[in-house]
C-alpha atoms as one frame of an Amber mdcrd trajectory, in Angstrom:
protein
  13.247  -9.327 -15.165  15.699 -10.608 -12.621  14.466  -8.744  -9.744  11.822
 -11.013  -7.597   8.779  -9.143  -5.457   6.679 -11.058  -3.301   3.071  -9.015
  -2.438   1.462 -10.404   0.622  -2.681  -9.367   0.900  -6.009 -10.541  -0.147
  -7.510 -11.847  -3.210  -9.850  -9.947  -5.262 -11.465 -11.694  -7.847 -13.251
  -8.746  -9.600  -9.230  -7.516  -9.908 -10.020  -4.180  -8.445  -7.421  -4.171
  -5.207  -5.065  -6.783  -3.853  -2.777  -9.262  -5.428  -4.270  -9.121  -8.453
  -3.850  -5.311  -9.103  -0.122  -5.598  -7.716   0.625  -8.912  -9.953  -0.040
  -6.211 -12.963   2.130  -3.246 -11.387   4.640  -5.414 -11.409   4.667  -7.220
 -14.307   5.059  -3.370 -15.492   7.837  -2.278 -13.626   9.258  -5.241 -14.935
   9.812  -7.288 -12.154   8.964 -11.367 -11.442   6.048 -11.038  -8.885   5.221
 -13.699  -6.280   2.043 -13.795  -4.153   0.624 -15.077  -0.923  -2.760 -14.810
   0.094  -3.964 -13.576   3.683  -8.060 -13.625   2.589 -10.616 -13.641  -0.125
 -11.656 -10.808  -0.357 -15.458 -11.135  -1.981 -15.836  -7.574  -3.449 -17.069
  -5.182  -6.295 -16.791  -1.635  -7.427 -19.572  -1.178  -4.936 -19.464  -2.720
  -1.664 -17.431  -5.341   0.069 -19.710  -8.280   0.171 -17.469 -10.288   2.489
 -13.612 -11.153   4.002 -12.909 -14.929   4.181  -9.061 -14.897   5.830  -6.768
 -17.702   4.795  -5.742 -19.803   8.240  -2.638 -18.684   9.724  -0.637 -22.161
   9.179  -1.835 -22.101   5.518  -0.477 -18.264   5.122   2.792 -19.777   6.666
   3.005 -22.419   4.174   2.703 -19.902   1.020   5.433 -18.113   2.636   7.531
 -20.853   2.986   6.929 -21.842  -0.072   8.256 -18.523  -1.538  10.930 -17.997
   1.085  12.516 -21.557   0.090  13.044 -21.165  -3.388  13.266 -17.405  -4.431
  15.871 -14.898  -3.668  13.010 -12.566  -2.619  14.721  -8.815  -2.764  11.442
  -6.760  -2.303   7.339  -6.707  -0.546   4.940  -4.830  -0.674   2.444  -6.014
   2.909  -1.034  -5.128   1.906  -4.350  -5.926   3.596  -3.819  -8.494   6.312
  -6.886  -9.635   8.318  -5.680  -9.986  12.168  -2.889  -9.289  14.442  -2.157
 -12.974  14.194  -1.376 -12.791  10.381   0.612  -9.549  11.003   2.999 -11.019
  13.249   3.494 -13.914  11.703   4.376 -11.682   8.917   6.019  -9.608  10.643
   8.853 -12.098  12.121   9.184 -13.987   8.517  10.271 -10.835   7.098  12.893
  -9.900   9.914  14.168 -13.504   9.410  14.671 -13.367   6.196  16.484  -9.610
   6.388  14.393  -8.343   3.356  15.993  -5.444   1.527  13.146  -3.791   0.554
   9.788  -3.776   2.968   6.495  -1.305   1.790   4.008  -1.777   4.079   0.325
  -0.587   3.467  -1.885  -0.186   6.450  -5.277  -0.610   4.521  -7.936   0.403
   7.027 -11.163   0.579   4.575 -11.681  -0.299   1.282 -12.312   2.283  -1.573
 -15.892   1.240  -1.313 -15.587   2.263   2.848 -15.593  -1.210   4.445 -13.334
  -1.342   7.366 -10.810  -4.200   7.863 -10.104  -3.010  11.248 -11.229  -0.898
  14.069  -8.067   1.939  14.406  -6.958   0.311  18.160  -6.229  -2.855  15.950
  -5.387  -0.789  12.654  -2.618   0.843  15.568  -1.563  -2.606  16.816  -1.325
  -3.787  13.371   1.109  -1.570  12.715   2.958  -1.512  15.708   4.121  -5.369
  14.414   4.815  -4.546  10.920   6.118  -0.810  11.085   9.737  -1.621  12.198
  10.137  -4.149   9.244   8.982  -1.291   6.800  11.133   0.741   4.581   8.063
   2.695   3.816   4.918   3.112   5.514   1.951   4.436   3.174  -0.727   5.348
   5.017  -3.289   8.032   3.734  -4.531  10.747   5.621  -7.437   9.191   7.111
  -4.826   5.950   7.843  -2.513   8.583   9.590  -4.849  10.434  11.604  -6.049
   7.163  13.061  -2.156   6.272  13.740  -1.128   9.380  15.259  -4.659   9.922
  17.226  -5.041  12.945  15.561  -8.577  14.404  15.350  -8.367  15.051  11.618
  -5.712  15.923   8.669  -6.647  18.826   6.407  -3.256  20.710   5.663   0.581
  20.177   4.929   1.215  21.155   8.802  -1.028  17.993   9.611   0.364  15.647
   7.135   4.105  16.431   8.945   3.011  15.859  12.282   1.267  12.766  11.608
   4.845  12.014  10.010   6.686  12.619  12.793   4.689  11.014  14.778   4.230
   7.666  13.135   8.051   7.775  12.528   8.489   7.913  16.341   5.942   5.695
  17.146   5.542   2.687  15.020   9.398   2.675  13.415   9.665   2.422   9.943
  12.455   3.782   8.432  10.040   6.358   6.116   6.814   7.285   6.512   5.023
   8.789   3.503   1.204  10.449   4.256  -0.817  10.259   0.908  -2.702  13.407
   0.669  -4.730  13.071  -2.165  -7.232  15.667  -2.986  -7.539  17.677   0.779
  -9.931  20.519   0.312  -7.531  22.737   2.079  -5.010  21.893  -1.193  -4.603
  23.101  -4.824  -2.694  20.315  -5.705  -2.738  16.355  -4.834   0.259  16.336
  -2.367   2.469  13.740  -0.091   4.396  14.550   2.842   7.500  11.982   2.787
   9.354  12.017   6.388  12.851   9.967   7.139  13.008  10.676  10.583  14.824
  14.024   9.545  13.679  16.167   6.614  10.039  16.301   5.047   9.805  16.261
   2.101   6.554  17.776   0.615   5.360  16.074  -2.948   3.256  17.759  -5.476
   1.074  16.813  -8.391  -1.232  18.254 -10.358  -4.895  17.425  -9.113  -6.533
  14.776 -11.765  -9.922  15.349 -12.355 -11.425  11.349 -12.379 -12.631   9.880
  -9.331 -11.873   6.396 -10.951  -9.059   5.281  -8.378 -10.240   1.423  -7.457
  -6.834   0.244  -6.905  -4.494   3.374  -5.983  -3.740   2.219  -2.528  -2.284
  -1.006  -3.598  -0.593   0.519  -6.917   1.152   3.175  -5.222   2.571   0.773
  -2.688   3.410  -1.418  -5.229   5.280   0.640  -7.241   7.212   2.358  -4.541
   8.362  -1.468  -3.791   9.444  -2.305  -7.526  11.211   1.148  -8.002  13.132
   0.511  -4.484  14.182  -2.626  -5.645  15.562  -1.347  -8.916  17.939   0.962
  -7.008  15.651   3.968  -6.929  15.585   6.267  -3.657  12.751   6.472  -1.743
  11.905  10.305  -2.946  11.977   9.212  -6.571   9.876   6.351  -6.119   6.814
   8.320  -4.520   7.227  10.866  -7.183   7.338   8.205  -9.701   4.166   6.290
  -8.172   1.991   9.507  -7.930   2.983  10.234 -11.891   1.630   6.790 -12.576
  -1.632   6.652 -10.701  -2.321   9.737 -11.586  -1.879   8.506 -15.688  -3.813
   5.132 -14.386  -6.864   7.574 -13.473  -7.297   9.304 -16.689  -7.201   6.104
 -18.593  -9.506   4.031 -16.565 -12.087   1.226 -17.633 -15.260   1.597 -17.319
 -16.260  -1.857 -16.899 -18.234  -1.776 -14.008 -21.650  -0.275 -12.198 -20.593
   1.249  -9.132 -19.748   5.486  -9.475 -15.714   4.563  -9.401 -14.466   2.591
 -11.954 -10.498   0.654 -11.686  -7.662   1.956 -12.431  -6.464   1.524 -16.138
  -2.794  -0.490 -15.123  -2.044  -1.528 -18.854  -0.708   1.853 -19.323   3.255
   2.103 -19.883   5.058   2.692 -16.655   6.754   6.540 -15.927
């Protein structure tokens, strides 16, 4: 476990998003996994009860903290609450010439609660997507970043590739597809500024998927890390959630129940 990860986002203390789901991917993928905190994030399989951010001097000092004492070779940039936050991010991680950036733009939770209005979900990224060696947004993420009315087909998922890649920098851009009613199987478009690359899985039945967001991300960072290319680590991360669905715990009351991440990594 040589390889060190740092995962910046908020704290969830029912463990169903945020640092704590990405402390377990990547104690999986084998890698040592550092943290810093951006909120509290006071939340249940249900709703989103509240967002407490952590002040922007105090998100600074965690990441100095890390920065100081650990040859940090990989993040994953999850939910972060204001533009503030993002560029202070933002300019930490050009500083320090990170290898490896995955970048999340979380716009609502699983449970529908928006972090952001999409102006501010577009400046958000407009700070943090030329850091990012991947950008994972989902479809309803990428329509909002591309002003595009709606994505419901492959077409849609490419053009929203091409034009986040233009727009907001990153070197890839990957559009989670999911389960689009248009589409027999769950599918990703992954765009390098060149090719597109179109990524299929079978569909999994369970709805259970508290937690995919930040696991895909998550393991996209750990696999990139371990030498992986970018291709093989969305295929890998799909493979996984997609195992973490049919296995999941049914621990709590709300109709979608967390991912099960104790499973062995693909």
């Amino acid at each position: 476990m040589r390889q060190a990860v740092l995962t910046i986002g908020v704290f969830d203390p029912a463990g169903y998003e945020g640092l704590s789901v990405d402390l377990r991917v990547l104690h999986t993928y084998r890698t040592y996994g550092l943290s810093v905190a951006t909120a509290i994030l006071a939340h249940n399989s249900q709703a989103v009860l509240g967002v407490y951010p952590v002040p922007l001097e105090h998100v600074g000092a965690q990441l100095e903290a890390v920065f100081s004492d650990v040859k940090v070779l990989g993040v994953k940039v999850g939910a972060v609450p204001d533009l503030k936050t993002a560029e202070l991010v933002a300019g930490v991680l050009q500083d320090m010439n990170v290898p490896v950036v995955v970048v999340d733009p979380v716009w609502r939770s699983t449970t529908g609660y928006a972090f952001h209005t999409a102006e501010d979900l577009r400046a958000w990224a407009r700070r943090l997507g030329p850091v990012a060696t991947v950008l994972t947004p989902n479809v309803e993420e990428a329509a909002a970043l591309s002003d595009m009315d709606s994505i419901a087909d492959i077409t849609a998922m490419k053009v929203a590739c091409e034009i986040i890649h233009h727009r907001y920098r990153p070197a890839h851009v990957v559009v989670k597809g999911g389960r689009l009613a248009d589409l027999v199987r769950a599918t990703d478009v992954l765009y390098d500024g060149r090719r597109h690359h179109v990524l299929e899985h079978p569909w999994t039945r369970s709805l259970n998927r508290l937690g995919a967001g930040d696991t895909f991300a998550t393991v996209v960072a750990a696999l990139l890390v371990q030498g992986n290319s970018v291709q093989q680590a969305v295929t890998t991360a799909k493979q996984f959630i997609a195992r973490a669905m049919q296995h999941t715990f049914q621990i709590a009351q709300g109709p979608v129940q967390p991912l099960n991440l104790t499973i062995p990594r693909v």
